[in-house]
Residue, then its C-alpha position, 0 to 999 in steps of 0.5 A: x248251598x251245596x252242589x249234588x251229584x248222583x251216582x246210579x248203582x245197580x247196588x243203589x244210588x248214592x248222592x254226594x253233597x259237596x259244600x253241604x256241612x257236617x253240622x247238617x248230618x241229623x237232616x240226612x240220617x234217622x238220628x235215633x238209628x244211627x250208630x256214628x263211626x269215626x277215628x280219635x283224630x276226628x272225634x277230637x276235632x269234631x266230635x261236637x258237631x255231631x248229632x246225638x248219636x251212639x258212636x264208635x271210636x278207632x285208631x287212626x291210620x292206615x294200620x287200623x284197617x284190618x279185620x281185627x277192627x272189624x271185629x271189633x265193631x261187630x261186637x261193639x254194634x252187637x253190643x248196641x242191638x243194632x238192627x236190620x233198620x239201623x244205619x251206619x255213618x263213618x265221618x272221617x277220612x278213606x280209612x275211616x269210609x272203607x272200614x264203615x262201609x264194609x262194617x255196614x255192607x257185611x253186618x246183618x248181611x248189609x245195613x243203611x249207611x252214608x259218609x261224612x268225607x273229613x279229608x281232601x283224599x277221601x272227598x275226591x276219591x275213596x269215600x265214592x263209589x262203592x268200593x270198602x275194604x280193609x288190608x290184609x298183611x299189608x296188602x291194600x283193600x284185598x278183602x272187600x265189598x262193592x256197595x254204594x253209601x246212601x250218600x257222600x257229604x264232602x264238608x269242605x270246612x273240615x279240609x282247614x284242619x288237615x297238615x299239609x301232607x294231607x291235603x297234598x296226598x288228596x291233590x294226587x287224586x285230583x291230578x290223576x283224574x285230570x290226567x285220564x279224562x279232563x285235559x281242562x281241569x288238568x290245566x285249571x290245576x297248573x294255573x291255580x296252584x297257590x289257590x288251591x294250597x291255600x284253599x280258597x274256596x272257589x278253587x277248592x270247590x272246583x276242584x272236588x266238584x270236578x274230580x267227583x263229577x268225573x269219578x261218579x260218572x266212570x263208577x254209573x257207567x262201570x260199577x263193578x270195574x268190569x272195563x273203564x273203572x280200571x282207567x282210575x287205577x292210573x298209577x296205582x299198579x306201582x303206587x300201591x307196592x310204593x305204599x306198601x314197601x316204602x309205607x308212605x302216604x298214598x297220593x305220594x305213592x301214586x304220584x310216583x306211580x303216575x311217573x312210571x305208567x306216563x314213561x311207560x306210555x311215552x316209550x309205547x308211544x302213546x304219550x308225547x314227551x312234553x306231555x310227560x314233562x308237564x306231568x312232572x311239572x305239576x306233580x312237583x308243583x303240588x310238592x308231590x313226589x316223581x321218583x321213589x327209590x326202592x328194592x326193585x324185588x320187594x316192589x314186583x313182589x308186591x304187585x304180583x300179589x296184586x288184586x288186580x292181576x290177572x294171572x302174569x298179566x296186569x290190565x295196566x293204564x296208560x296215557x294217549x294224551x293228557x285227558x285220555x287213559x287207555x287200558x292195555x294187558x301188560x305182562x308182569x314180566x315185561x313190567x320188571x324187564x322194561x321198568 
């Protein structure tokens, strides 16, 4: 049996099955309207458990979210005389998610569409909520949409096929949702490490029903990242520039995100300083990174083509304790002097 949490949107509301099977997508979808999206990757592995319907296959990686992919859908969806009663689903991991949902939100001016969440990353974060884009010469998500899957199924069977660097890019995710709001989850994490590695099924369950609990709750509340949405940007002012510097993965760019807005915290005194430590601890705990050397330049040359800046300042999250986020309007400039 499978746990259900709702999403209310003013674009729609959105469900998100965590437990329900990727075996069960014909129940949720009108199979003979339905176009599937998903990577090679996935079609490789899981390709026989979908319903029969037509589907798309693209490139794995970050690299395929652009819109000349995109495009290339469009034509492959045109192909198909898809239509305005027609629906879309993307089963894969983030990138698969962002460029389904996009595709969806902008074809016919926007059609049906839902999630089959393969991955760690994409189940506790990027599959929810309502946010798909694609990058733009290099630049991550700077063309997109807000519009919310009809619903999010987080298959946590398929999690046993991902490396280990997968799974681990997807706990920096569930660290950071603990960090701003959940001092109890961020607890459970450091006292079942083992359990969650190895996957075991209570604990993983726990953890992706928790962190989506806690995002589903911020998205009905600040769908459009007017005011508290920001708070789930913690670390990711640097991490996204980390990500596109140094090309890494990106739970490990924003675990050294993290780092840099939790000192930065410290140093405004917001945050106690064993509270910074026990942060290292778990973000090492989870054999994720705390520190990226990089070319200074290159990184503040990428935040300031950040979405999210406005003009020289940036709405940047800060920790006033583990469990607790708070947003400050930083300048740019004091970011570069002070970091």
């Amino acid at each position: 049996m499978f746990k259900t949490i709702k999403i209310k949107g003013g674009m729609g509301d959105s469900v998100v099955m965590v437990g329900e099977s990727l075996i069960n997508l014909g129940n949720h979808i009108p199979v003979e309207k339905t176009v599937i999206l998903t990577d090679k990757n996935v079609w490789a592995h899981h390709g026989k458990d979908f319903p029969p319907c037509r589907v798309i296959q693209i490139e794995p990686g970050e690299k395929a979210k652009t819109l000349d992919t995109v495009r290339d859908i469009y034509k492959r969806l045109l192909e198909f005389e898809t239509g305005r009663s027609s629906f879309i689903a993307g089963i894969g991991g983030g990138v698969v998610c962002d460029i389904a949902g996009f595709a969806a939100s902008t074809f016919l001016r926007g059609i049906r569409f839902g999630f089959v969440s393969s991955t760690l990353l994409s189940q506790v974060d990027a599959s929810v909520g309502g946010k798909n884009g694609v990058n733009l010469d290099g630049y991550k998500n700077i063309v997109g949409v807000f519009s919310q899957p009809e619903f999010v199924i987080c298959d946590l069977n398929l999690l046993s096929t991902l490396s280990q660097r997968e799974l681990l890019n997807g706990f920096a995710e569930i660290i950071k949702h603990a960090a701003i709001y959940d001092a109890t989850l961020f607890s459970f994490l450091e006292e079942n490490c083992k359990k969650a590695l190895a996957l075991e099924k209570n604990t993983i369950e726990k953890l992706v029903y928790d962190s989506m609990k806690i995002k589903a709750a911020v998205v009905s509340r600040d769908e459009k990242e007017k005011g508290e949405r920001r708070k789930l940007n913690f670390g990711h002012t640097f991490g996204h520039a980390f990500e596109k510097v140094k090309g890494i993965l990106h739970g490990e760019a924003i675990s050294a995100g993290m780092i840099i807005a939790s000192k930065l915290s410290v140093k405004k005194g917001l945050l106690k300083g064993e509270e910074l430590e026990r942060i290292k601890r778990l973000i090492k705990q989870y054999g994720l990174p705390v520190d990226l050397p990089c070319d200074r330049a290159e990184v503040f040359d990428a935040i300031k083509k950040d979405k999210k800046r406005d003009d020289a300042s940036l709405h940047f999250v800060l920790l006033s304790g583990i469990g607790s986020a708070v947003i400050n309007e930083i300048p740019i400039s004091e970011l570069e002097k002070d970091i």
